[in-house]
PAFI-26856 format. One record per residue (C-alpha): residue in three letters; residue number from 1; y, x, z. Coordinates in steps of 0.5 Angstrom, whole numbers, plus 2048, in hexadecimal, padded with zeros to 3 digits. Layout:
@aa = ALA i = NUM v = Y u = X w = Z
...
END
This chain:
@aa = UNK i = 1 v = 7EE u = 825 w = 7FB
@aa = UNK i = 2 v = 7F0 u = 81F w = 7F7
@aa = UNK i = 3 v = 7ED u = 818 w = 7F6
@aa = UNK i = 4 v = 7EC u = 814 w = 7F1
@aa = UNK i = 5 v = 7EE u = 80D w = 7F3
@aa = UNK i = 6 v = 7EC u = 806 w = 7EE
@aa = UNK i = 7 v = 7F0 u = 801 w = 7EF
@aa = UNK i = 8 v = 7F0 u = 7FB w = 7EB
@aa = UNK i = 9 v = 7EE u = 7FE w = 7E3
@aa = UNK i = 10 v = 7F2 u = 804 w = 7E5
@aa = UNK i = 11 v = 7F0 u = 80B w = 7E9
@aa = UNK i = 12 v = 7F5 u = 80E w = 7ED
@aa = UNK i = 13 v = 7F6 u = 816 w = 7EF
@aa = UNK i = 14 v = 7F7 u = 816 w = 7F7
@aa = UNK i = 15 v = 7F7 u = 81D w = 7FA
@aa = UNK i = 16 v = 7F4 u = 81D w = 801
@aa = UNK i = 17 v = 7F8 u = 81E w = 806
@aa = UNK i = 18 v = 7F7 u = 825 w = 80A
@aa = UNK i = 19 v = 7F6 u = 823 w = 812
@aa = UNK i = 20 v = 7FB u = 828 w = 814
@aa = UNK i = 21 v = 800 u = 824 w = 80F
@aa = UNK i = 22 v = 802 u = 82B w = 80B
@aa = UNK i = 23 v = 801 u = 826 w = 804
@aa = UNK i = 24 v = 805 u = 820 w = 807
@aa = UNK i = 25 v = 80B u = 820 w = 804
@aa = UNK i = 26 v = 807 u = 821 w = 7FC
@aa = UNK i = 27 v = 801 u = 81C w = 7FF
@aa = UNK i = 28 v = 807 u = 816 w = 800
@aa = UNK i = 29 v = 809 u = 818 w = 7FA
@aa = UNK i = 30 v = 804 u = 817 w = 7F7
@aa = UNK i = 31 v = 801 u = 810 w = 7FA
@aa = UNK i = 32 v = 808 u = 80E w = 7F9
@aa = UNK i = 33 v = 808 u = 80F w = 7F2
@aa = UNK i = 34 v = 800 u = 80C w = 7F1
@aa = UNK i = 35 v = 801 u = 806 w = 7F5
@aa = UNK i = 36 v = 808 u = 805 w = 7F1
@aa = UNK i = 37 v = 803 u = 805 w = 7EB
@aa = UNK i = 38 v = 800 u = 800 w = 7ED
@aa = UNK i = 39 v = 805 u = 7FC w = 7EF
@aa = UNK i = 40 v = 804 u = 7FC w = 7F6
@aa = UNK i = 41 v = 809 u = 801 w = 7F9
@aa = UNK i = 42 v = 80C u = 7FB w = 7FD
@aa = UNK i = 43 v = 807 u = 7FA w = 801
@aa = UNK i = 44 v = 809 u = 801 w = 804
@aa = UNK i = 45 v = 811 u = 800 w = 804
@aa = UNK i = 46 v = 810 u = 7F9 w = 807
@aa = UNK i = 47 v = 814 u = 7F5 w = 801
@aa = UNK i = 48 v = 80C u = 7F2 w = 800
@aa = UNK i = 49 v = 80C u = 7ED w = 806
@aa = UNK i = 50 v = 807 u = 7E9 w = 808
@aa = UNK i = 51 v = 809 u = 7E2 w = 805
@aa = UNK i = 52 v = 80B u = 7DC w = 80A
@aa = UNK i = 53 v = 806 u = 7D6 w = 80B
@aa = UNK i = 54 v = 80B u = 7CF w = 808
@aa = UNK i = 55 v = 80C u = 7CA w = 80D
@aa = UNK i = 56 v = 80A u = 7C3 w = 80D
@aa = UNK i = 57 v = 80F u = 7BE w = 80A
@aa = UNK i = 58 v = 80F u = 7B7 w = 80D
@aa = UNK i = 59 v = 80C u = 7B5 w = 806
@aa = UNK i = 60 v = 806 u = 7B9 w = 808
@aa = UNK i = 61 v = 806 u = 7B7 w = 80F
@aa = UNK i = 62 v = 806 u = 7AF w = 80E
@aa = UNK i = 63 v = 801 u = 7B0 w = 809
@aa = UNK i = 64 v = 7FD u = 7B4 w = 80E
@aa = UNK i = 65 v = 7FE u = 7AE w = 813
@aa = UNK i = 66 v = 7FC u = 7A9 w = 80D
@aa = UNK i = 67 v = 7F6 u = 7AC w = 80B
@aa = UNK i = 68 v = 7F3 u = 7AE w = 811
@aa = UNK i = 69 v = 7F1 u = 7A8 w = 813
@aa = UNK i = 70 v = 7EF u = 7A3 w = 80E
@aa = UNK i = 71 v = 7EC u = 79D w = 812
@aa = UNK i = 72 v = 7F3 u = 79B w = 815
@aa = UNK i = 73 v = 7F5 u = 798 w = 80E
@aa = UNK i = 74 v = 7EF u = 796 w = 80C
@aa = UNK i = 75 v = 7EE u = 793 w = 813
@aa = UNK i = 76 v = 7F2 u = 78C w = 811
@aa = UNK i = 77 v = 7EE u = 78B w = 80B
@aa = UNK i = 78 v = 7E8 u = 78C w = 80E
@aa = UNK i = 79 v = 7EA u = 786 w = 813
@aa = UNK i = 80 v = 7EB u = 782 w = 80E
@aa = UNK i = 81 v = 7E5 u = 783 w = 80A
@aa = UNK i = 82 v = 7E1 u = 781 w = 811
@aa = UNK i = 83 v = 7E5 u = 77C w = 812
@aa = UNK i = 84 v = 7E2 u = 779 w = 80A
@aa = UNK i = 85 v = 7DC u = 77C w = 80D
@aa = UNK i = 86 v = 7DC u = 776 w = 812
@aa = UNK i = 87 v = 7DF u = 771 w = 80F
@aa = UNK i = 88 v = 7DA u = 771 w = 809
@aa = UNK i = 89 v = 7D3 u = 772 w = 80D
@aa = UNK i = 90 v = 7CF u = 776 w = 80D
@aa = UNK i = 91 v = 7CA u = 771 w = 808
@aa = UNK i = 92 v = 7C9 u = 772 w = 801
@aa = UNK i = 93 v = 7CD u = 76B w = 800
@aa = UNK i = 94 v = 7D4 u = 76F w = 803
@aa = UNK i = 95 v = 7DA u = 76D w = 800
@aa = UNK i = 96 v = 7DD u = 773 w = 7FD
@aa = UNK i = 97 v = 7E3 u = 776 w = 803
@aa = UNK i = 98 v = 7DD u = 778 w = 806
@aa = UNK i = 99 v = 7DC u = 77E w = 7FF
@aa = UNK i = 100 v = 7E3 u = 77E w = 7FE
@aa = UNK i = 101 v = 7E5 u = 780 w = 805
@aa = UNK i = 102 v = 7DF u = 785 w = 805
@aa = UNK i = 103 v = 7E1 u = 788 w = 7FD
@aa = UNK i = 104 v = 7E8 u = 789 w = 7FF
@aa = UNK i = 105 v = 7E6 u = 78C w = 806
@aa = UNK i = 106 v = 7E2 u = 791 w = 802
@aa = UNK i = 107 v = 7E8 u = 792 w = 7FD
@aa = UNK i = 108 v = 7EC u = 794 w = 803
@aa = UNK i = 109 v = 7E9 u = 79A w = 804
@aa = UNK i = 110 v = 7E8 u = 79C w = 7FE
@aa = UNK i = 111 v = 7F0 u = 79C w = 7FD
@aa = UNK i = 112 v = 7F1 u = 79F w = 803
@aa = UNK i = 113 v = 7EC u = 7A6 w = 802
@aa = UNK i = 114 v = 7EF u = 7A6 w = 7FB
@aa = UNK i = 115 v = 7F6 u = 7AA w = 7FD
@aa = UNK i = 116 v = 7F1 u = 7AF w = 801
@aa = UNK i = 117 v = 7ED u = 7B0 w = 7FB
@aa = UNK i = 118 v = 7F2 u = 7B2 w = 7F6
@aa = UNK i = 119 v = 7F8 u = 7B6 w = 7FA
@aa = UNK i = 120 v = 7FB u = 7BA w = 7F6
@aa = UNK i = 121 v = 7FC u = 7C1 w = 7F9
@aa = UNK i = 122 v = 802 u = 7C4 w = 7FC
@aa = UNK i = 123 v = 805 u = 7C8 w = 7F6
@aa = UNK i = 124 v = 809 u = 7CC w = 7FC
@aa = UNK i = 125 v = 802 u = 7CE w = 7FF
@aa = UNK i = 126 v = 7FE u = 7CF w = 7F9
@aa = UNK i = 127 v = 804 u = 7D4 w = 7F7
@aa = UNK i = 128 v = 804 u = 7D7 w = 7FF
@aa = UNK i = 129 v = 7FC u = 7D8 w = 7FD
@aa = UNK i = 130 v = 7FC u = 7DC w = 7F7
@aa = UNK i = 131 v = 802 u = 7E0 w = 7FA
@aa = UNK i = 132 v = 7FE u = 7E2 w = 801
@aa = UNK i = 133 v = 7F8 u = 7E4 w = 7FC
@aa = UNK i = 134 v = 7FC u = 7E8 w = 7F9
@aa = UNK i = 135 v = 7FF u = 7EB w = 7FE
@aa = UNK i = 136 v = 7F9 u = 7EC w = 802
@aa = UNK i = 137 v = 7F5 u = 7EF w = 7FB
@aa = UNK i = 138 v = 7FC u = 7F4 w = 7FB
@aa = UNK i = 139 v = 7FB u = 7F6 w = 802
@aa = UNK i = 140 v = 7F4 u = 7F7 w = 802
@aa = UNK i = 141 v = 7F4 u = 7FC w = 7FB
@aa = UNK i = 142 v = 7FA u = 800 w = 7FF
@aa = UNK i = 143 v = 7F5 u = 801 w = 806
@aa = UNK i = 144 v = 7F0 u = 804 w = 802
@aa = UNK i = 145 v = 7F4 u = 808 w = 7FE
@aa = UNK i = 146 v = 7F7 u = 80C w = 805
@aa = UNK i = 147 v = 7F0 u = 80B w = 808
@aa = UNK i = 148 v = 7ED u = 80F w = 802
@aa = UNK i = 149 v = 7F1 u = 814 w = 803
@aa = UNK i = 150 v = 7F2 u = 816 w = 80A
@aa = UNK i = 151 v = 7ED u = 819 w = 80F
@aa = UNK i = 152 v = 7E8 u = 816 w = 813
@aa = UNK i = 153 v = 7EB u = 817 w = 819
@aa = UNK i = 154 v = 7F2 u = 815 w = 817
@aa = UNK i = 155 v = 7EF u = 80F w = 814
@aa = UNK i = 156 v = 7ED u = 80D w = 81B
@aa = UNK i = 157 v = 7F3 u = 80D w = 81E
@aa = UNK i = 158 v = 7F7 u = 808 w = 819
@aa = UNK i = 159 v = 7F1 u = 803 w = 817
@aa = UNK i = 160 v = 7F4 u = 7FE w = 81C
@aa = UNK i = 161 v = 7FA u = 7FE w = 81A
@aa = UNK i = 162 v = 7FC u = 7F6 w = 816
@aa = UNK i = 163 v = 800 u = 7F8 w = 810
@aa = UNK i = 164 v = 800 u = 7FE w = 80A
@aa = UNK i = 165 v = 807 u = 7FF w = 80C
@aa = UNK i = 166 v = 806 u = 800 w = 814
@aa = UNK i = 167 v = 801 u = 805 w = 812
@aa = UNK i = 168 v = 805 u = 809 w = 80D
@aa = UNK i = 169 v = 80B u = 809 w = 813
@aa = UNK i = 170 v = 806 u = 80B w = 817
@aa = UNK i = 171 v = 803 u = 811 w = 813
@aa = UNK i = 172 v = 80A u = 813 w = 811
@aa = UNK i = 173 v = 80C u = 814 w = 817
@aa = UNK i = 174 v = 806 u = 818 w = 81A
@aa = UNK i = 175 v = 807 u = 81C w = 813
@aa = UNK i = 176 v = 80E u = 81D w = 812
@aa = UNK i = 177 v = 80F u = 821 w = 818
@aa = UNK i = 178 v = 809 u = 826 w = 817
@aa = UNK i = 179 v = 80B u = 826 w = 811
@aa = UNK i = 180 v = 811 u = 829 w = 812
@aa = UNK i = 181 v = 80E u = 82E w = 818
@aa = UNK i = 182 v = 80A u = 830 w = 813
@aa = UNK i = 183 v = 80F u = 832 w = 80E
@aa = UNK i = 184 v = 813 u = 836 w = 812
@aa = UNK i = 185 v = 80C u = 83B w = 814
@aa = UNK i = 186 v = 80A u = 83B w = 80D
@aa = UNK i = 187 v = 811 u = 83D w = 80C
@aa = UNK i = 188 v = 812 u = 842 w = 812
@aa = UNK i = 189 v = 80B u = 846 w = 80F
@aa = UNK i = 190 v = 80D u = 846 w = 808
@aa = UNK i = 191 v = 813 u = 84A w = 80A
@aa = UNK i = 192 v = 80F u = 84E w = 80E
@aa = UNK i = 193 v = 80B u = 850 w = 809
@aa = UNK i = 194 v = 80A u = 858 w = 807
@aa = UNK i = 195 v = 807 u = 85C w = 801
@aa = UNK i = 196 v = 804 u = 862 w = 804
@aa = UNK i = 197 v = 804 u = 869 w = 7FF
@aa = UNK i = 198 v = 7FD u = 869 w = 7FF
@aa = UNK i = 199 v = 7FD u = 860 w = 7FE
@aa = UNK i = 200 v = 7FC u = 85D w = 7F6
@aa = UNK i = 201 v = 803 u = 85B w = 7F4
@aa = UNK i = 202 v = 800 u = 855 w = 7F0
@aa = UNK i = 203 v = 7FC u = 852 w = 7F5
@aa = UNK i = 204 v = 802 u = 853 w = 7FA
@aa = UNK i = 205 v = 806 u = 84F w = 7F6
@aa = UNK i = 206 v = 800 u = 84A w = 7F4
@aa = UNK i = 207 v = 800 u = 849 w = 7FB
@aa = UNK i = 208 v = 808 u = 847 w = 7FD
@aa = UNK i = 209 v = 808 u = 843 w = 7F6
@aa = UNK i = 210 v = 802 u = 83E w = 7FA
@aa = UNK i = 211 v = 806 u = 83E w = 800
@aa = UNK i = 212 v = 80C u = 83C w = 7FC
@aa = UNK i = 213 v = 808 u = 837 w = 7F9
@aa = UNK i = 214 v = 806 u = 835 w = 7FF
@aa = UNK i = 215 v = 80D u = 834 w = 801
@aa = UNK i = 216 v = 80F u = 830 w = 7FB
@aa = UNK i = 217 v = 80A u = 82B w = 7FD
@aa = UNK i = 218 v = 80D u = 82A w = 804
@aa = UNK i = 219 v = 814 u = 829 w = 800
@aa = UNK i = 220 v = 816 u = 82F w = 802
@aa = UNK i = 221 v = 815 u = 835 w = 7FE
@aa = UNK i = 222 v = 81B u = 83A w = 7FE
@aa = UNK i = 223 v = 81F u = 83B w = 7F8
@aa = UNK i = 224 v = 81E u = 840 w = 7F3
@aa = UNK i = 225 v = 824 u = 844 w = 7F6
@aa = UNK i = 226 v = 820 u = 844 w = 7FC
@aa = UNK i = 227 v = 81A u = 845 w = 7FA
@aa = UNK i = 228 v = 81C u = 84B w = 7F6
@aa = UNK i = 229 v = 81F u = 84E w = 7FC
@aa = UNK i = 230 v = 819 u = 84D w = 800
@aa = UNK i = 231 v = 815 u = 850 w = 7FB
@aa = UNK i = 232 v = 818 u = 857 w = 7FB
@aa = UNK i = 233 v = 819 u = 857 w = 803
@aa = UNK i = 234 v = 811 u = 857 w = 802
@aa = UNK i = 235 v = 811 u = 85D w = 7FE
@aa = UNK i = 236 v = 80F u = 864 w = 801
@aa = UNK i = 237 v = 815 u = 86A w = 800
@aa = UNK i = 238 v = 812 u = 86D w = 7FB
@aa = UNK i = 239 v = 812 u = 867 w = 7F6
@aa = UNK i = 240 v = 81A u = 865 w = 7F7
@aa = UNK i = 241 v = 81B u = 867 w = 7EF
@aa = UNK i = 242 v = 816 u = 862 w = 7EE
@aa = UNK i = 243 v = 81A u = 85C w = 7F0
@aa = UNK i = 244 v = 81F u = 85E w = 7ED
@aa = UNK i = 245 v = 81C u = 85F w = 7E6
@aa = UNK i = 246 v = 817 u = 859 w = 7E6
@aa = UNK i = 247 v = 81A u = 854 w = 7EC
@aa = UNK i = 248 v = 821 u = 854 w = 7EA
@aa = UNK i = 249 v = 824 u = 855 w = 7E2
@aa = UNK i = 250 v = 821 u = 858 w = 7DF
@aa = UNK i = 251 v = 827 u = 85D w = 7DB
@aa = UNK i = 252 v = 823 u = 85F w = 7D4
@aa = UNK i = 253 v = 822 u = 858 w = 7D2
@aa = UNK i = 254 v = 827 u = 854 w = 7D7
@aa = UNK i = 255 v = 821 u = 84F w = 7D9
@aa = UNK i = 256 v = 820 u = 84C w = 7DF
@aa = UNK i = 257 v = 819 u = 84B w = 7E3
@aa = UNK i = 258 v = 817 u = 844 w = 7E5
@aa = UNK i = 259 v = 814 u = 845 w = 7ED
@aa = UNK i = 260 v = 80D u = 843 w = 7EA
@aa = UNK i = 261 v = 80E u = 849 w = 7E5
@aa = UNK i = 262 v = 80E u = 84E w = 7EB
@aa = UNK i = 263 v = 809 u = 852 w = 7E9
@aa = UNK i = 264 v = 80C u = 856 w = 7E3
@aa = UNK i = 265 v = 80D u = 850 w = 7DE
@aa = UNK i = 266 v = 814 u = 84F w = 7DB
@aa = UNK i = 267 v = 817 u = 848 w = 7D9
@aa = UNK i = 268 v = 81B u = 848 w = 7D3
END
């Protein structure tokens, strides 16, 4: 069974990973290949690293410091504004400190919001921002390619793990062990396979062509020598001209069968 993953415009081809881990090493593969496609394989390999938060520079933090709070530079020119205030009275006749003083104080504060209102933003941070976005996107897209692809059971085991990296070493450490304990039964029973006199000879070769298969998914599928040699200490006693004439070469025509061409078929 496989799965059709979307991410982004495109839809990826992922096998799904067999619990017993027969299928890993064609599954590692295959994601691998599809997360590379996409260009997020770096979130499995760990070159895609999460981006660093920049440090405050001293510029920034004596901006801060300024900004932060506005009345102690308006605090003089109020005073002065008071002080007019006072000296102009509070009639309608008053001389003119008194609404200088009052303007000034309020241009003041004005003066002293304005920095506030018109920061310029940190190149440094808005760069890390969309650096940190994107990280997270890959990372997330990269998760839900392996959880779409993994039994339940299996899932609940790594969902809390932080990182697609510390989740793919943690997969491949489970699988790449089984994997191995796997291939090497599968390749215990291939050889002990046996073709009776009464058995039908093509689906005994059928059968050990699947199980080859099978290897060759492990990354350990015997070589064509090998498998030619199983494959005739699988025959009964009364079928020895047989492997002679349709496994090796054939003399009349000096072809040689392909292991997929057991069954009688010659390839020139």
């Amino acid at each position: 069974m496989s799965s059709n993953i979307k991410i982004g415009d495109d839809a990826v081809r992922v096998p799904r990973l067999e619990l017993g881990g027969s299928n890993w090493v064609l599954y590692k593969d295959r994601l691998l290949w599809a997360a590379d496609a996409k260009g997020y394989r770096g979130h499995l390999d760990g070159t895609a690293r999460e981006p660093i938060a920049p440090q405050a520079t001293a510029a920034q933090a004596v901006t801060a410091a300024g900004t932060a709070a506005p009345g102690a530079a308006a605090g003089p020119t109020m005073a002065g504004g008071d002080a007019g205030a006072a000296a102009g009275g509070t009639g309608s006749g008053a001389g003119t400190a008194g609404p200088v003083g009052g303007a000034a104080g309020a241009g003041g504060t004005l003066e002293a919001a304005a920095p506030a209102a018109g920061v310029t933003p940190d190149p440094t941070q808005v760069a890390y921002e969309a650096d940190l976005a994107e990280w997270r996107k890959g990372e997330a897209n990269v998760k839900q390619l392996i959880a779409s692809t993994i039994p339940d059971s299996l899932f609940m085991k790594i969902r809390a793990k932080p990182t697609a990296r510390v989740i793919w070493e943690a997969l491949a450490q489970e699988f790449e062990c089984k994997s191995r304990m796997v291939s090497v039964d599968l390749r215990r029973r291939l050889q002990e396979q046996k073709c009776s006199d009464k058995d039908d000879v093509r689906v005994h070769f059928a059968k050990m062509r699947a199980m080859r298969e099978d290897l060759a998914a492990m990354g350990q599928s015997p070589s064509d020598d090998d498998f030619f040699a199983i494959i005739m200490g699988s025959m009964p006693s009364s079928y020895e001209p047989l492997p002679l004439r349709h496994l090796g070469y054939l003399p009349t025509h000096g072809h040689r069968l392909e292991p997929g061409r057991a069954d009688g078929g010659a390839c020139g």
